[in-house]
C-alpha positions, -999 to +999 in steps of 0.1 A: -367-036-178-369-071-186-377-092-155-394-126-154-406-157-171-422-184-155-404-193-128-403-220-102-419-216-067-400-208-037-402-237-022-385-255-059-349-242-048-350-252-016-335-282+005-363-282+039-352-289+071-371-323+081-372-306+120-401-292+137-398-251+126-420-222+129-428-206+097-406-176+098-376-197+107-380-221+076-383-190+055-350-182+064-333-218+065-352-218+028-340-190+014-304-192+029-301-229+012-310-216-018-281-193-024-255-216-052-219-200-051-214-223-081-238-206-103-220-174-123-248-151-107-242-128-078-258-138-042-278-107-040-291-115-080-303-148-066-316-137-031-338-108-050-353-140-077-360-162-045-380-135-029-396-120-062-409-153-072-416-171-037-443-138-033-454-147-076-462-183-069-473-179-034-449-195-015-443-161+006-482-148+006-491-112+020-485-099+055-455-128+057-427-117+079-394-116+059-358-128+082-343-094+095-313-082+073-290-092+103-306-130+107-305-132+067-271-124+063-258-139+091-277-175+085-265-172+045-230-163+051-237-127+028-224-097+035-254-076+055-250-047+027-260-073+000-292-084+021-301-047+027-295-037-011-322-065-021-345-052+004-342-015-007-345-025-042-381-049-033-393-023-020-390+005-037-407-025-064-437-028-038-430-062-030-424-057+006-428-031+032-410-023+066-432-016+095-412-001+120-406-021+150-423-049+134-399-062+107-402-066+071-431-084+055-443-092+022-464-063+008-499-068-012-487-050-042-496-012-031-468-003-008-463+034+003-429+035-020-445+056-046-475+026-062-509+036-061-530+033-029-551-001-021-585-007-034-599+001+005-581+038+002-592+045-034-631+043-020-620+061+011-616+088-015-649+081-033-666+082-004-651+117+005-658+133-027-694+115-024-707+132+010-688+165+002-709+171-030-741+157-007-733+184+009-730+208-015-763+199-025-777+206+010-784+168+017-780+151+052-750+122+056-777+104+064-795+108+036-764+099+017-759+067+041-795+058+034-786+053-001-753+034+001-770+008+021-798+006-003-777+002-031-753-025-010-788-047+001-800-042-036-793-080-055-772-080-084-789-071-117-781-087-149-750-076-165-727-069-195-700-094-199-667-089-187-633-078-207-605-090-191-570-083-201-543-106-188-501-090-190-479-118-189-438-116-203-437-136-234-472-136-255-471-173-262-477-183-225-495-155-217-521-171-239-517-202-223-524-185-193-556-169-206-567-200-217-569-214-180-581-185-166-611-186-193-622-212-178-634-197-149-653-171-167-692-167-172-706-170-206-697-141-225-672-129-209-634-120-230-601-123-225-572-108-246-536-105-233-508-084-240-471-080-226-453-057-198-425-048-226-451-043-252-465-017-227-433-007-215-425+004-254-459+025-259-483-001-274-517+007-268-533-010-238-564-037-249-597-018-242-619-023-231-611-036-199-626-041-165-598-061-149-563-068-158-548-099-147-504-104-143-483-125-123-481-114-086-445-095-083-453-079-110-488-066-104-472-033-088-449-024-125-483-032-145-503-008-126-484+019-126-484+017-169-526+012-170-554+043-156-562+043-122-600+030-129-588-009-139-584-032-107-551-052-114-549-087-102-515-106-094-522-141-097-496-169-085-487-198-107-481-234-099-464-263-122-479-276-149-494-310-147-478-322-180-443-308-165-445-324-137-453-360-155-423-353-181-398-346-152-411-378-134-404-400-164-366-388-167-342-416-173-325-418-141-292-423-158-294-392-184-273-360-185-295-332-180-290-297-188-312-269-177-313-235-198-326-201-178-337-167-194-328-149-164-293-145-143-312-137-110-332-173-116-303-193-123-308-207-086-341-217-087-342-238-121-319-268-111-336-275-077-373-268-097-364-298-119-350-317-092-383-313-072-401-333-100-372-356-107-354-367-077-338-401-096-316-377-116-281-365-107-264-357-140-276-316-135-263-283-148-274-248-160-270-221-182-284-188-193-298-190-224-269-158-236-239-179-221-215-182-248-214-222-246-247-226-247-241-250-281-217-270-269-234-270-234-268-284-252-247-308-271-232-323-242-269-328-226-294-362-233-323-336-221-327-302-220-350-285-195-357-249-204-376-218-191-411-202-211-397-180-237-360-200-250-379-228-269-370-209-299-331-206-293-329-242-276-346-259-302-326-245-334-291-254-312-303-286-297-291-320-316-322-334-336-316-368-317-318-349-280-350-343-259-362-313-248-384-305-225-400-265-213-407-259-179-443-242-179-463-228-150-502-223-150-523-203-131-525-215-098-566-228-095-568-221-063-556-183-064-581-180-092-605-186-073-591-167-038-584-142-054-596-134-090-631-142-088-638-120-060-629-090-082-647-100-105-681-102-090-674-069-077-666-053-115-702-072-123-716-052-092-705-019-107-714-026-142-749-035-128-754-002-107-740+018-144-764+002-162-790+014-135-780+051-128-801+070-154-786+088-178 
């Protein structure tokens, strides 16, 4: 199933009310603005890309209460079947979860819809197995308990360097990606990447690997196509800082045209470009398969287009016209939130491998 580039943030697509509003309200008046009945995309399409990529670039973070299908529906002027359909269909993805009596809220990639328990229930397990085959043996909890805490007060030993593997949708930017997350790394340490298709269609996974990296709404597909024993990290991704500045420097007077991969995130390139260049109001998209595309880039003084069409836009784009890709990095602060933390705890358990004799 093909799914997503790089896409623009939530918050890129939407027009924010300028009044005093608690968060769950604005995440409603958000995603209801959102919604273009101009764009040949169906509302629920558009609703389901809002919500997929407001959770991938942390604009809609774990444990965030979603609108109710009623407030939704009612506030966008969408028929209450098409909000529940896109609900069903996130999450049977993982992406959220209904608690009953509660509401809907963003999931952290592990829901109960059939992806694999969280991190905290896979050691529940462990620890299970661990005490029934103390006991097996004849030894005490406490004698068990004795040597958890030891190991848990014990500092960290010296290590082997980590693998990382990092699953993005197109291979170029996924390298791109890797490169900024390398950064972050210890001496040593790897990082190779790899694609969700090229997994999807059998090719061997990268090993080894002691944590797998992939963009947040996606983190619930990748782990379901690795083994159990690799953590899987969804990162979020923020604008890059050379998009940003190209956008900025726009003429104000120039036709733009904006090319998308993806139907269901039609809606959120044209206010993503508008976020970075406010001065422009020449605007329009299309999908990179829409039968005008050619005439469409010819009628453009800059095209703006989504990771993954350079190819296509480039060969049908006039020689004299500018063209510009809309790219996404790893957002810094999610690497460190988020990634880092897993990491020091796969150099904790390669440390207390190295220890147990064999």
């Amino acid at each position: 199933m093909h799914k997503t580039p790089s896409s623009p943030d939530i918050s890129d697509g939407i027009c924010y009310n300028k009044t005093e509003q608690t968060p769950d309200e604005k995440i409603l008046t958000n995603l209801a603005a959102a919604l273009d009945r101009t764009l040949p995309v169906p509302l629920g399409i558009q609703l389901r890309g809002l919500i997929e990529f407001g959770i991938a670039l942390g604009e809609l973070p774990s444990g965030q209460r979603l609108p109710s299908v009623r407030e939704l529906a009612e506030r966008a002027g969408i028929a209450h079947m098409t909000v529940a359909t896109v609900y069903r269909e996130l999450r049977e993805a993982g992406l959220i979860e209904a608690k009953p009596g509660a509401g809907t809220y963003v999931g952290d990639g592990h829901s109960s819809d059939g992806l694999r328990s969280s991190a905290m229930r896979k050691i529940q397990r462990r620890v299970e197995t661990l005490f029934n085959e103390a006991e097996e043996l004849g030894l005490a909890p406490s004698v068990v308990s004795s040597l958890v805490n030891a190991r848990a007060a014990r500092g960290r030993a010296q290590t082997r360097p980590l693998h990382l593997v990092m699953v993005g949708n197109f291979i170029e930017t996924t390298r791109q990606y890797a490169d900024r997350i390398r950064e972050y790394l210890e001496p040593g340490d790897s990082i190779t990447v790899t694609t969700v298709d090229a997994l999807q269609a059998g090719e061997s996974f990268p090993q080894p690997c002691d944590v797998c990296i992939t963009l947040a709404h996606r983190r619930g597909e990748v782990e379901h196509l690795l083994p159990t024993s690799i953590p899987v990290v969804g990162l979020s991704f923020i604008p890059s800082e050379e998009t940003r500045a190209q956008l900025a420097m726009i003429d104000p007077m120039a036709r733009v045209g904006i090319v998308s991969i993806f139907p269901e995130f039609m809606a959120l390139m044209k206010p993503g470009v508008l976020r970075f260049a406010p001065h422009v109001s020449d605007v329009d998209v299309r999908l990179l398969t829409a039968p005008d595309l050619e005439a469409f880039l010819a009628s453009v003084d800059v095209a703006i287009y989504a990771s993954g069409a350079e190819a296509k836009v480039k060969q049908l784009l006039p020689p004299d016209r500018q063209a510009t890709e809309f790219r996404y990095v790893p957002d810094p602060h999610a690497i460190r939130a988020t990634l880092l933390p897993v990491l020091e705890r796969a150099r904790s358990a390669n440390a207390q491998q190295e220890e147990e004799p064999s």
